[in-house]
C-alpha positions in Angstrom: 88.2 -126.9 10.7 87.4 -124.3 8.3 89.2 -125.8 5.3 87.4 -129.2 5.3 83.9 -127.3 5.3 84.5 -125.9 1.8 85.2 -129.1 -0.1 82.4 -131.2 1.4 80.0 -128.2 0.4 81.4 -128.1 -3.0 81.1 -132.0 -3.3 77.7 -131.7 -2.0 76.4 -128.9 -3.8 77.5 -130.8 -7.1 75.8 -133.8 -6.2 72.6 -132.1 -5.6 72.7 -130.5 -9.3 74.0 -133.8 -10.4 70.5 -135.5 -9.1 68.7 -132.7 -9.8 69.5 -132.8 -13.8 69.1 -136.5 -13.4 65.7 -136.3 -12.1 65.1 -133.7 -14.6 66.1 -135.9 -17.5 64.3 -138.8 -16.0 61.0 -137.2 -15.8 61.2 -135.5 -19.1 57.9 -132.7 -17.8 58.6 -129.5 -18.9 57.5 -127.2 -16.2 56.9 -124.1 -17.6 54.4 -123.0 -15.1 
């Protein structure tokens, strides 16, 4: 069971930057606060 915890968090872990940098390009507001 330990095996099939690493992939799913990989996979996971690249879809949250992969949203992340599409939110960030979508809102285009530079937060330099």
């Amino acid at each position: 069971m330990g095996h099939a915890n690493i992939p799913s968090f990989i996979i996971g872990m690249m879809l949250g930057y992969y949203v992340y940098e599409k939110r960030k390009t979508g809102l285009q507001v530079p937060k330099s606060r």
